[in-house]
C-alpha positions as CSV (number, residue, x, y, z in Angstrom):
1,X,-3.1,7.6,56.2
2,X,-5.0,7.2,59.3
3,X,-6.8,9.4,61.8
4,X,-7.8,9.7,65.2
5,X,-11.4,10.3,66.7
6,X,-11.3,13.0,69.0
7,X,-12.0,12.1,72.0
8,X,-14.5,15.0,72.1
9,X,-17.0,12.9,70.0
10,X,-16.6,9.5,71.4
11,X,-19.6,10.0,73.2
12,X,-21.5,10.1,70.5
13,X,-20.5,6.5,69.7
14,X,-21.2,5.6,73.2
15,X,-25.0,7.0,73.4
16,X,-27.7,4.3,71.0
17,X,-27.3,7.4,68.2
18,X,-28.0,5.5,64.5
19,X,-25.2,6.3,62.4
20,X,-25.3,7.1,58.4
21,X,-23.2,4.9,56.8
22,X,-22.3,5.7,53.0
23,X,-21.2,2.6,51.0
24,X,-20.5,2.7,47.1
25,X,-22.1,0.8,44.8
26,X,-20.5,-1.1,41.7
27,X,-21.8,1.7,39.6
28,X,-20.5,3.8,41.4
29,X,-23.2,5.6,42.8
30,X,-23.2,6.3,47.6
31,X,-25.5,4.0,49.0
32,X,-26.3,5.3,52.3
33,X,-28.1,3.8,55.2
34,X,-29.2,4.0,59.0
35,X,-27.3,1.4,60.9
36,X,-26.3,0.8,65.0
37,X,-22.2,1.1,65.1
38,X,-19.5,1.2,68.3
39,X,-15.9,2.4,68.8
40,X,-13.4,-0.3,69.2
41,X,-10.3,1.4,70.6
42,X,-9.1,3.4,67.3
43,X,-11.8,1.5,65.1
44,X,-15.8,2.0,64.2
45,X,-17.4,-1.3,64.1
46,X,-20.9,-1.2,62.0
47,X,-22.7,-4.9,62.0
48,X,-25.0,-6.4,58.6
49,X,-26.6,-9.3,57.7
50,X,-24.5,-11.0,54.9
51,X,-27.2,-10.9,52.1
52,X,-28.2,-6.9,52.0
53,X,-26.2,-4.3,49.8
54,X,-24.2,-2.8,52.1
55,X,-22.8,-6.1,52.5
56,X,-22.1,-6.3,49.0
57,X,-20.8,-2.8,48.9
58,X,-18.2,-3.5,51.8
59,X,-15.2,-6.1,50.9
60,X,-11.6,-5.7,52.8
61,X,-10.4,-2.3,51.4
62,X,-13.4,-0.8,50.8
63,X,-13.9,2.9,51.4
64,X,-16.7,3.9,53.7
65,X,-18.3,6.9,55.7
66,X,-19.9,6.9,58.3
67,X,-21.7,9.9,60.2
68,X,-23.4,10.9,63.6
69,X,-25.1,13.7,64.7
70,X,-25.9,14.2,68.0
71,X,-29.8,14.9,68.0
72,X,-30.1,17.4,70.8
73,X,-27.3,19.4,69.5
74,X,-27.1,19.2,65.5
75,X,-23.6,21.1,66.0
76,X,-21.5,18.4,67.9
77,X,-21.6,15.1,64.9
78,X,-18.4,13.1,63.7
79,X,-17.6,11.9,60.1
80,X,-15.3,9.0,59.7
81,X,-14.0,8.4,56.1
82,X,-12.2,5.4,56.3
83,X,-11.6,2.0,55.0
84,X,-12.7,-1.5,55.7
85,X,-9.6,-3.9,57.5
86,X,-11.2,-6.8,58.6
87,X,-14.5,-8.5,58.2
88,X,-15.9,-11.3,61.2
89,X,-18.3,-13.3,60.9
90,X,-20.4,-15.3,64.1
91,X,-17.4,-17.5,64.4
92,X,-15.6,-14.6,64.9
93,X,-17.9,-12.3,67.2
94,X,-20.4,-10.8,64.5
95,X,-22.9,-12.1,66.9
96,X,-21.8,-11.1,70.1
97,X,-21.3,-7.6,68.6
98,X,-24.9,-7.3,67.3
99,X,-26.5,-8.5,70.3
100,X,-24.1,-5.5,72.3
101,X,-25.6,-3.6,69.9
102,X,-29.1,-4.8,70.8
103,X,-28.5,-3.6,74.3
104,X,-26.9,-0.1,73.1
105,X,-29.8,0.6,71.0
106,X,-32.8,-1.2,71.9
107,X,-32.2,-2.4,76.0
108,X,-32.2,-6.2,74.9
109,X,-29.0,-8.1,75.2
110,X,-30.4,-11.2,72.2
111,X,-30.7,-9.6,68.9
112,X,-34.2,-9.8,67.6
113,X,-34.1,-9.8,63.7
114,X,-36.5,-6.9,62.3
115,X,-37.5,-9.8,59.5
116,X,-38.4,-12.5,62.0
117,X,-35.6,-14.7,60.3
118,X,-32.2,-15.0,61.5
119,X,-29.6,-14.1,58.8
120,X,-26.1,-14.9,59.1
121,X,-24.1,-11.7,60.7
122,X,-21.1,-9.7,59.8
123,X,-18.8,-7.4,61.6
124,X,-17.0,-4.8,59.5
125,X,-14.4,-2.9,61.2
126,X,-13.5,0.5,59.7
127,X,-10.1,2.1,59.9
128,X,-10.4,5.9,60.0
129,X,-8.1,7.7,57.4
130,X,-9.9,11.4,57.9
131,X,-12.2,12.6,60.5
132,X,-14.1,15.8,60.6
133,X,-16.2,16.9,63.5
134,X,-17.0,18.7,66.7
């Protein structure tokens, strides 16, 4: 089943608002982190290093959330529940998303690495199957 985002709260995809994204570990168990994300036409693109959990937790299929609230008005946010449907890596454009990120979110257009070491980059893109918001 998929879903649309209204349009109504793709501008909280367009403003440098960090986004919760739930993953689930192999116990089971939400793992739930800030991260930068975009809208891609119909899709939410979130971008990791290939070595952290969320990583781990997110394999083609996997089920995901991901969340925004707009911070000067706590009652216009967007949840996605959806489903990863393809993962890029570099090759691919991991790195030219990360570093549009970088500009979103930070005004640089190179990616800086919070570590100091450059890790290998992936692009998850997330297929919505039911969105709530307003």
């Amino acid at each position: 089943m998929n879903s649309q985002i209204p349009a109504s709260t793709h501008d909280l995809f367009e403003r440098p608002i960090l986004c919760a994204l739930s993953t689930i570990n192999p116990d089971g168990q939400p793992h739930t982190v800030p991260v930068w994300c975009d809208l891609d036409g119909d899709y939410v693109r979130v971008n990791s290093p290939d070595n952290t959990k969320k990583a781990r937790n997110m394999n083609q299929g996997s089920k995901v959330t991901v969340l925004l609230i707009d911070p000067q008005n706590a009652y216009h946010w967007v949840e996605v529940q959806g489903h990863i449907v393809e993962i890029r890596d570099e090759s691919h454009g991991a790195r030219d998303h990360i570093n549009s990120l970088s500009q979103k979110y930070m005004g640089n257009p190179v990616y800086q690495d919070f570590g100091g070491v450059s890790k290998n980059r992936l692009m998850y893109i997330i297929q919505p199957d039911k969105v709530n918001g307003r």
